[in-house]
N, C-alpha and C positions, 0 to 999 in steps of 0.2 A: 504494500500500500504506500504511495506516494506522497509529500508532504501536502500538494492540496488536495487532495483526496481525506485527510486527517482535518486540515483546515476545513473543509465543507461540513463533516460530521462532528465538528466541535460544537456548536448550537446545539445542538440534539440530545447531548450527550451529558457536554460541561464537567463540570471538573473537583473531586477526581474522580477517575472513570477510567474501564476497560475496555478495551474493542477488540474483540477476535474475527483478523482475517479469514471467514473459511476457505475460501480460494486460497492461499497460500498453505493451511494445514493441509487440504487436498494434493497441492501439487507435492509439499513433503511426504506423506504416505506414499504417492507414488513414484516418487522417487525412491524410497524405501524401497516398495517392489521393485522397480526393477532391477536394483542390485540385488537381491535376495532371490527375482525368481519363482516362478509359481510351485515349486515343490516345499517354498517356506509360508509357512502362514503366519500371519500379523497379527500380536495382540495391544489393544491400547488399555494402558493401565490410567482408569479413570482418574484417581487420586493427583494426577499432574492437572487435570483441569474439567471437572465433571458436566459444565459447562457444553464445553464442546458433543457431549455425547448425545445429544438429539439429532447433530447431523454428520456424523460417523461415515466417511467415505466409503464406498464398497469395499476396496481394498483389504479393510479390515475382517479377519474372521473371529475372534473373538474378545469379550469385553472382562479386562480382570477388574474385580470387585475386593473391595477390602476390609469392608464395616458393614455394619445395620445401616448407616445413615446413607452411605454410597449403593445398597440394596435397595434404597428408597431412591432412589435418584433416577435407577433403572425404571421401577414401576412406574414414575410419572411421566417420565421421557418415550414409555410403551416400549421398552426395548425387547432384544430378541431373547428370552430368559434363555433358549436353548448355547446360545453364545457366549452365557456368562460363563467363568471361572469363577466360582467363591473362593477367594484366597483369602488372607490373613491369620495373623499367630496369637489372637484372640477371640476365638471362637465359643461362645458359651451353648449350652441348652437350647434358648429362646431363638439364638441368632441360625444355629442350626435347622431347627426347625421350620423355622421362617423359610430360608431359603429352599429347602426342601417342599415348603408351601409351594413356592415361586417353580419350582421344577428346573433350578437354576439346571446350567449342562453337565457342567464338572464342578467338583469340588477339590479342597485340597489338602490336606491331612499335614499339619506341623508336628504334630506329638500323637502318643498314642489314645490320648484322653480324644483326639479330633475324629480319631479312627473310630472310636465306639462309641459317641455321640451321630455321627455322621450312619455309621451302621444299623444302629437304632430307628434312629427316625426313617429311614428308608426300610426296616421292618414293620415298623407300625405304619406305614403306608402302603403294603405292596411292591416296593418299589426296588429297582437298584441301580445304584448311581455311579458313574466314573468318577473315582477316585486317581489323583497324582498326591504322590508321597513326594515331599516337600526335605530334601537331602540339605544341611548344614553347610556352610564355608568349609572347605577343605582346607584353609589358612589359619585358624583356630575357630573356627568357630560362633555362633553369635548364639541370641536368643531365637534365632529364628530357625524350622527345620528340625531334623534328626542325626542325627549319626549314624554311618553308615551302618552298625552292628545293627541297632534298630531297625535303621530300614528291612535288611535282611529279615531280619527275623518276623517281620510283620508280613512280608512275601512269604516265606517261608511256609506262616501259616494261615495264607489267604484263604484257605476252604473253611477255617471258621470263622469269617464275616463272608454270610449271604447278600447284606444290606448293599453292598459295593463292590465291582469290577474296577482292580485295581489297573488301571492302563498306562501307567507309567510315572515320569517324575518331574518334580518342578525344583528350579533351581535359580536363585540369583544371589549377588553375593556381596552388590553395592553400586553405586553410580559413578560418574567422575568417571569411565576409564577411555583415558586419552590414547592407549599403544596397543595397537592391536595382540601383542605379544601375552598380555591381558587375560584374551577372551579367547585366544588360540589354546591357552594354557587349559582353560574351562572347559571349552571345545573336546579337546582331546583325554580329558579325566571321564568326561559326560559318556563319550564312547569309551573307554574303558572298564567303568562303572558299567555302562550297559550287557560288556562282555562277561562280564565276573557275575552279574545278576544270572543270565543266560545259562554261565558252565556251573556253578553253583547250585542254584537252585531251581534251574529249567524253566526260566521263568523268561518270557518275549518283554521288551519294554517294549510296547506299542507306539506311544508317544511323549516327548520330551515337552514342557514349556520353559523354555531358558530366555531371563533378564539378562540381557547386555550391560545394560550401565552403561549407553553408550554416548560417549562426554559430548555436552555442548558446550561449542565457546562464544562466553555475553563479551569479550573485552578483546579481539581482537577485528582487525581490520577486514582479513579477507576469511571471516567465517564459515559463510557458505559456503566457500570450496574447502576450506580444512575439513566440513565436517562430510563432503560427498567424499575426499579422499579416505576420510577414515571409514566411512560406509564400504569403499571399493576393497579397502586392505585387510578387513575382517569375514567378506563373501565368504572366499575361498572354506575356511573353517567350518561356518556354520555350513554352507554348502558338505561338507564332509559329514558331518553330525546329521544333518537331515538324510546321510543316505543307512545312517542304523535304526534310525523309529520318525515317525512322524514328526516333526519340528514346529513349535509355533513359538515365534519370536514375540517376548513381549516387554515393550518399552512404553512409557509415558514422556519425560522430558522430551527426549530426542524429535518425537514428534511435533508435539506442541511448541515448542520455544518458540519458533522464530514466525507463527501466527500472531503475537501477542503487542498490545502497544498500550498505556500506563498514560493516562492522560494529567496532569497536576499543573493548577496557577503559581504563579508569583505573587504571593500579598506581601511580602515583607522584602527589602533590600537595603542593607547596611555594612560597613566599616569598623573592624575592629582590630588592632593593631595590626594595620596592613591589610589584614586578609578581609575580600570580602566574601559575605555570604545572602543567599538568597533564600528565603524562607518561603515554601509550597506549602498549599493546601492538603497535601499527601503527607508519606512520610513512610518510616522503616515497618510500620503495622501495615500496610497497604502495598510494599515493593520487596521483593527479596528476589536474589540472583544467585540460584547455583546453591538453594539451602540457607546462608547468609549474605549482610548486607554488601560486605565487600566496599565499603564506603570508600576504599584507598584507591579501585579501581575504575576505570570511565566506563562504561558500557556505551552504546551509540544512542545519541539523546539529541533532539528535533527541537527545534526553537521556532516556534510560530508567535507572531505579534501583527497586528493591524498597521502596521504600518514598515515601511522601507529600512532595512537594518542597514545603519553606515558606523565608520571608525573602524577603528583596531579591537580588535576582540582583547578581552581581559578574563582573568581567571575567576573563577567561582567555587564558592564551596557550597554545595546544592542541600539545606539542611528541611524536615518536614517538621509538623506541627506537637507532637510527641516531647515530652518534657522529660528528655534524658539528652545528656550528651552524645550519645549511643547513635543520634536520630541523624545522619549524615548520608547523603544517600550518593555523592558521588565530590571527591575535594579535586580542586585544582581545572575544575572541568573549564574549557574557554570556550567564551559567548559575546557577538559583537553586541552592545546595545542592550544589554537584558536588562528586563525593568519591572515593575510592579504591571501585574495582570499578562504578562506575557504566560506565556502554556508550553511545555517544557514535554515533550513526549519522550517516556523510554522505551527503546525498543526491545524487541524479544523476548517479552512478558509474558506468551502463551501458557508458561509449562509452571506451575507451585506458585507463582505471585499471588494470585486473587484468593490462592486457598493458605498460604503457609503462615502468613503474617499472623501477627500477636493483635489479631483484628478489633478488639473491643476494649484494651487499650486505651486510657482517657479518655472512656466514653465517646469517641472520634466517629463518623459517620460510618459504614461502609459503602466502597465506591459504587458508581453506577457503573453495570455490565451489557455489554452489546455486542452482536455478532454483524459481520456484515460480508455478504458477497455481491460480486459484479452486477449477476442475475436478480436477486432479492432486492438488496438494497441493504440497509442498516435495522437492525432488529433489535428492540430493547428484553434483552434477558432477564434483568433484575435493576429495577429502579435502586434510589438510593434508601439504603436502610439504615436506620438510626439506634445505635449500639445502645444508648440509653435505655431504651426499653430492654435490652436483655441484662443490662446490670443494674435495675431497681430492684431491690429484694421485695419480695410478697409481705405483707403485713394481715 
């Protein structure tokens, strides 16, 4: 999306405010595919921006799911339950069953408690569900997943849970990975692990869902080709991995990012020793880049004003409305002219911005949300909501 193309839907919109390009998320999934290939299947993991999930490009064949509340998000959006993956590594009773209501597609088993809640409720309904068992960091380990012995053992004695058709395994093991040497490493254990399941205990992995992590970059120049070369250098691997069981690649960031644009005014402009800074209607509860704020780094940031920008551009330290020091959203950033009411757009907000922020926060508003494509036009998502009401206590 173009700077007046941002300028025309600034009226609409106003500030602060989100706009997801869907035209731009489209042509990243398929860019996606086509390095991947039609033997790899695409999962978008909501939790990067649940947002976007009402108009989910074909390309995609399956939606990972993480909570109750992103279970909710599918219901209202009508989505394809058969699509879902219920993942997450807190799964209780209620949430189990719910989903089980929903007739989600697959499910995904972190511990063995997920195992026999998950078997259950597919007994008490008839029913039996595809299960992926959810294998640990091979690097030590987290709270998420099993260990391999585990895993074993719960194939081992898959004929006593009727409730679920164990078809394979789910794997991710963190975000940020910039070197394909990385995922090649993953790559090649996933197909190992598959052989040892196989001579072991006779057991086919049907199908693999493997999280890349695969890194975006908010601070460099020429991003979009960094990130199709890293797309090109990691093929090869998963391409390998999809020829031992089914493959469904599933990322959120990666997709989303660079759909995304962070609209915030300039109310404040001042001078303190030397440095100046400019004070937005946004702020660090409303932006995050990359998990944090990264205040030291520039991301690429759009300066729109009503009027002709002349002089020598000057430095700025870009701070939002948030009463901490903490609240810096970008130092040093240079802008010719920038002045009170001017609007400050950052780019590549698609992916955890609108959802990751410490959003309620000083009571602060949260921003308005908008999608917009070529063909559509600009769609309002979510008006502006007033945190207030969720931090008055009941009496």
């Amino acid at each position: 999306m173009n700077i007046e193309k941002l300028r025309e839907l600034l009226p609409q919109v106003g500030t602060p405010s989100y706009i997801f390009d869907l035209d731009a998320f489209a042509k990243r999934a398929e860019l996606v595919k086509q390095y991947f290939g039609d033997k790899i299947g695409l999962c978008f993991s909501i939790k990067a921006n649940p947002f976007l999930l009402g108009r989910l490009p074909a390309v995609f064949d399956k939606i990972e799911v993480c909570s109750p509340g992103e279970l909710t998000v599918c219901e209202r959006t009508n989505a394809d339950m058969s699509t879902v993956i219920f993942s997450g590594v807190n799964k209780g009773y209620a949430d189990v069953e719910r989903a089980a209501d929903d007739n989600v597609g697959t499910f995904t088993a972190e511990s063995p408690l997920h195992l026999e809640l998950i078997n259950d409720a597919a007994l008490r309904r008839g029913k039996v569900f595809d299960l992926l068992l959810r294998v640990t960091d091979i690097k030590g380990g987290s709270q998420f997943g099993m260990n391999e012995d585990v895993t074993f053992d719960i194939i081992r004695r898959r004929d006593e849970y009727k409730g679920v058709n164990i078809v394979g395994l789910h794997y991710f093991t963190g975000t940020a990975k910039r070197k394909a040497k990385l995922i090649e490493r993953e790559c090649a254990y996933l197909i190992d692990l598959t052989e040892r399941i196989k001579d072991d205990l006779g057991f086919t992995v049907e199908r693999i869902e493997y999280g890349t992590g695969l890194a975006v970059d908010y601070f460099t120049e020429h991003a979009d080709a960094d990130e199709e070369e890293r797309l090109a250098s990691i093929s090869p691997a998963l391409q390998e991995l999809a020829g031992v069981a089914e493959l469904t690649v599933e990322m959120g960031r990666f997709f989303a990012a660079p759909c995304g644009y962070y609209l915030t005014r300039v109310v404040d402009v001042k001078t303190n020793f030397d440095v100046n800074y400019a004070i937005v209607d946004g702020g660090m509860n409303q932006l995050k880049y990359n998990g944090q704020l990264q205040g030291m780094q520039i991301p690429e940031i759009l300066h729109l004003a009503d009027r002709e920008l002349s002089g020598e551009a000057a430095k700025w330290t870009l701070c939002g409305s948030i009463c901490t020091t903490a609240d810096v959203l970008a130092r040093d950033a240079a802008f010719t002219d920038l002045q009170i009411g001017d609007i400050l757009v950052f780019c590549r907000t698609g992916a955890y911005s609108c959802m990751e922020g410490i959003s309620t926060f000083l009571s602060r508003e949260l921003p308005v949300i908008a999608e917009y494509s070529e063909k559509e036009g600009l769609r309002i998502l979510r008006e502006m909501l007033y945190s207030d009401e969720l931090n008055t206590p009941r009496r």
